[in-house]
C-alpha angles and dihedrals in degrees: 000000000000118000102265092241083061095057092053099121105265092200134033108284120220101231130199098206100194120198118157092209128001118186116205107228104011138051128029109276109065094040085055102040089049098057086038094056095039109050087037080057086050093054093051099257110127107231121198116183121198111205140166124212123348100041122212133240111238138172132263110280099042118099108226099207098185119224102192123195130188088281092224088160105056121133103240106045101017120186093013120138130199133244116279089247095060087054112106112195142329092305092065102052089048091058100043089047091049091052087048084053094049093255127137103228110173104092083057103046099037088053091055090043087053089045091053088050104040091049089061093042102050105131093044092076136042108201122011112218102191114203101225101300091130092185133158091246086067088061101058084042086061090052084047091078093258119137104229129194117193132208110205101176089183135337108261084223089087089056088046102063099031088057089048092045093056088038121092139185112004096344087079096059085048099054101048089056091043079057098046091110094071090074090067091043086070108042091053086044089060092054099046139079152258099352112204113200130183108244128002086252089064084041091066093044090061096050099053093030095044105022090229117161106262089222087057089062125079127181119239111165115223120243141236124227096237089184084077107016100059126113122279123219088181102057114073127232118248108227117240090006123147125200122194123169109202143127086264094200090052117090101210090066087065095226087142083059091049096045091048089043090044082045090056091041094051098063089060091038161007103278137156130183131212119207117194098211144081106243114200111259108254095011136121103277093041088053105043076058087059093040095051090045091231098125089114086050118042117045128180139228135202144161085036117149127234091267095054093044094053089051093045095051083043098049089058127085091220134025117205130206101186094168123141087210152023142169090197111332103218087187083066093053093038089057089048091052108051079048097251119147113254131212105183145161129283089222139112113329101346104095089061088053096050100040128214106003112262090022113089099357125354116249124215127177125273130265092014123118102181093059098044088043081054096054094036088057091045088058103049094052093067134055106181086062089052080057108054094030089059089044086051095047094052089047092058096045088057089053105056116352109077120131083224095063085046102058088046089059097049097040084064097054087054087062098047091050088047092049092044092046089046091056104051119118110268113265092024100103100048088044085055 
């Protein structure tokens, strides 16, 4: 094997960057997909990323190829399907007739709609990095010939079972079909590398989740866009003001936690609390706000862009991360970086994240809001901790979470892949 500093791409590399839907300002893929793309551009490397509903925002210098699907999900007109004549091949019908059984077909069908493409497109790319799809048509792009990275943040397995455990009645049954397609996640993982995860927590997810061979990961942190996340001397601070950026509907982010925890605080102090989120009307998280009589307390946010988030995390005296689980947690890094004290979650990823409990952010257990009401008090009663906690946070950002150092990590795995695929044995991939 080559010394590491020899495999480093000695030219630009044409790059086919695959997400099956990257939304822009929450969750963790397009987020993800946008910095990626931008600083591997910045490096000379051309980026194309293919991508279905929602499209991502990304930077000069990054070619956007839509990959449209039937957009059955979309926030305004969700589980609707279009009329037959606006379906456009077999795709199409599989997809609509997935969504009719219950069923969440995008990773699948995407993945078939990039293979199609791709296929056509072959010469046009060296090296494919797919963005946790994880579909069947990956795999016949692999026994194409192309040399093929994946990111896997976390195993959906883990959402899986948190979201059936807090079901009951039918809606068991409905959210183990809507997860069928995690089944197939994890056949398609065992087949692919290298694998590149966030943090070695998620690592070992994967590997008992997955059943992917430990030697096939490799761990490359995510980044943080400190030309936007940085602090902010000139913002001032809301006293007695909470931030928590989180998909407030799903259970594995904990915003029940942080409601129950705000509810308990509320009644020692003036407290409100800003959640960056759109809940659904009506749904669990809108009425445990009612429940829990906090509607002139808690408000949420939602379609802001990275400049007004930083301000925002950086207008609030404490940031929160409730969530049961992560396979990294960039809200966590995005509050550390912008200085603002963090109370956060002992779960998944994010106490290597965070670092030793009460440095640069202070970690509770999960699901508990007596003791996250307890820290988050703690926090707000003085002063002089919120200082050098903040101090502490951005100190640790600098020091290992930059999108930079990032794209550098993953360009070298490109090359790696490229080098190992050019020297198989001819015939080996088409028989694979």
């Amino acid at each position: 094997m080559s010394h590491p500093e020899r495999r480093y791409p000695q030219r630009p590399l044409r790059v086919a960057l695959l997400s099956y839907r990257s939304k822009p300002h929450c969750g963790g893929q397009g987020v993800y997909i946008r910095h990626l793309s931008r600083e591997l551009a910045a490096l000379g490397h051309r980026v194309t990323v293919f991508s279905g509903q929602p499209y991502p925002e990304l930077d000069d210098g990054v070619i956007l190829e839509k990959l449209p699907s039937l957009d059955l999900y979309n926030d305004a007109d969700p589980f609707k399907a279009p009329p037959v004549s606006q379906w456009r091949d077999w795709i199409d019908v599989l997809e609509v007739g997935t969504m009719w059984t219950a069923g969440f077909p995008e990773p699948l069908t995407f993945s078939l709609r990039a293979q199609r493409e791709l296929r056509r497109r072959r010469s046009e790319f060296d090296v494919i990095h797919d963005n946790q799809t994880l579909g069947y048509g990956l795999l016949g792009l692999q026994a194409g010939g192309f040399p093929m990275v994946t990111t896997i943040h976390h195993p959906i397995t883990v959402d899986r079972r948190i979201e059936v455990e807090q079901a009951t009645g039918w809606q068991r049954l409905s959210k183990r079909r809507w997860y069928s397609f995690v089944g197939m996640q994890g056949r398609v993982a065992r087949r692919l590398a290298p694998i590149l995860v966030p943090s070695r927590s998620s690592a070992d997810d994967i590997v008992r989740e997955f059943g992917v061979r430990r030697p096939a990961i490799g761990v490359v942190p995510l980044g943080v866009d400190t030309r936007y996340f940085h602090p902010r001397p000139d913002v001032e601070r809301v006293p007695g003001r909470l931030v928590c950026v989180a998909s407030a509907d799903s259970p594995l982010k904990g915003v029940a936690t942080l409601l129950r925890a705000a509810a308990k605080l509320a009644t020692e102090r003036d407290i409100s609390v800003t959640i960056v989120s759109r809940p659904k009307p009506g749904g669990p998280t809108d009425r445990l706000v009612d429940e829990l009589s906090l509607r002139d307390r808690v408000s949420f946010v939602s379609g802001i862009d990275d400049t007004e988030l930083a301000r925002l995390i950086a207008g609030a005296q404490v940031a929160v991360v409730p969530s049961l689980y992560e396979g990294f947690s960039l809200p966590a890094v995005e509050a550390m970086a912008c200085g603002t004290p963090l109370v956060a979650s002992r779960a998944g990823a994010i106490p290597e994240v965070v670092g030793d409990d009460g440095d640069a952010g202070r970690l509770t257990a999960p699901g508990d809001p007596e003791e996250l009401a307890s820290a988050i008090g703690a926090l707000l009663d003085d002063a002089a901790e919120r200082t050098r906690m903040g101090a502490a946070a951005w100190q640790r950002v600098q020091e290992r979470f930059t999108w930079r150092a990032v794209a550098k990590a993953t360009a070298l795995r490109y090359a790696q892949t490229i080098e190992e695929a050019q020297a198989r044995p001819s015939g080996l991939t088409s028989r694979l």
